[in-house]
N, C-alpha and C positions, 0 to 999 in steps of 0.2 A: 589354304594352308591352316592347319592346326597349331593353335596358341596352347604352349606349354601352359602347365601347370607347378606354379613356384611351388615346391617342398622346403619346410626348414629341419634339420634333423639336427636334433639333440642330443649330446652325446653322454649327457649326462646328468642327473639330476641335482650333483654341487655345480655343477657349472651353471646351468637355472638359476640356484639358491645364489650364487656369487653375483652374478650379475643385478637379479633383484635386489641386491644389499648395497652392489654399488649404483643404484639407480634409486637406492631410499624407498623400495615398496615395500622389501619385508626388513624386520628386527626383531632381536629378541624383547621381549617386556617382561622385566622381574615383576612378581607377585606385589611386590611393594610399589609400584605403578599404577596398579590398577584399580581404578575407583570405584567401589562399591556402595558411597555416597544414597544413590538414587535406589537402591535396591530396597521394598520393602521387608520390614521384618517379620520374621514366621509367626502364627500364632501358635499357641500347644495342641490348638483341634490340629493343625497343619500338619506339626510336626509330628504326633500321635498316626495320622494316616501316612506318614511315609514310610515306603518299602524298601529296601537295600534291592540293587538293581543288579540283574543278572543271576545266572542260576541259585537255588537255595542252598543254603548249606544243608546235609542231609545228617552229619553227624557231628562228631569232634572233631573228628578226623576226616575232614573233605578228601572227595577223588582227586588224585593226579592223572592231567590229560597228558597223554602218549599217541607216538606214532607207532606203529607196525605196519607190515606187510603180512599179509594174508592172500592163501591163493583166492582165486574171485568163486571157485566152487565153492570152497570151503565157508566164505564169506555168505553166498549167495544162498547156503542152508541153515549157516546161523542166523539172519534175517527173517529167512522161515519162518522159522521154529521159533524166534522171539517174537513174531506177528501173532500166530499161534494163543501164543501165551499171554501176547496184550502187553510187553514190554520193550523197550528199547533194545535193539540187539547190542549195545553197549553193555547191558545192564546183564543180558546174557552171558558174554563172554567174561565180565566180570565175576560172578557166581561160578562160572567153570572152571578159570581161575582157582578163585578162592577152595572149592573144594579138591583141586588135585597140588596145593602147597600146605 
């Protein structure tokens, strides 16, 4: 005879959270909690070598990321044509943009 295999299903991810809460593993902890005591302090070489994390700003006026739909042809030549060119097909349909507003 084959021994089941217990499943637990989830129904939810507050229901998760709720129960962790009433069981004391998770809380929230305000910023004013939290010790920073042991942490040492930067020096200027440090702080001099750090970089703002995540893509660069490229101007004043950073891109806004968007969703669209594109047929997958359509798609599938502007990729192309921006390999081509040695740029991001983003950077493609951006310029395309720009030039027919």
């Amino acid at each position: 005879m084959k021994k089941k295999k217990s499943t637990i299903a989830v129904s939810s991810l507050q229901e998760v959270l709720a129960r962790a809460k009433k069981q004391g593993i998770a809380r929230t902890v305000k910023d004013s909690e939290i010790d920073f005591s042991d942490i040492p302090e930067l020096t200027p070489e440090q702080l001099d070598r750090m970089v703002r994390p995540g893509r660069p700003l490229i101007s004043l006026f950073p891109r806004k990321a968007i969703s669209i739909r594109i047929d997958q042809d359509v798609l599938a030549k502007l990729k192309k044509k921006a390999k081509k060119q040695g740029i991001p097909y983003q950077s493609l349909i951006n310029d395309i943009l720009k030039k027919a507003v």
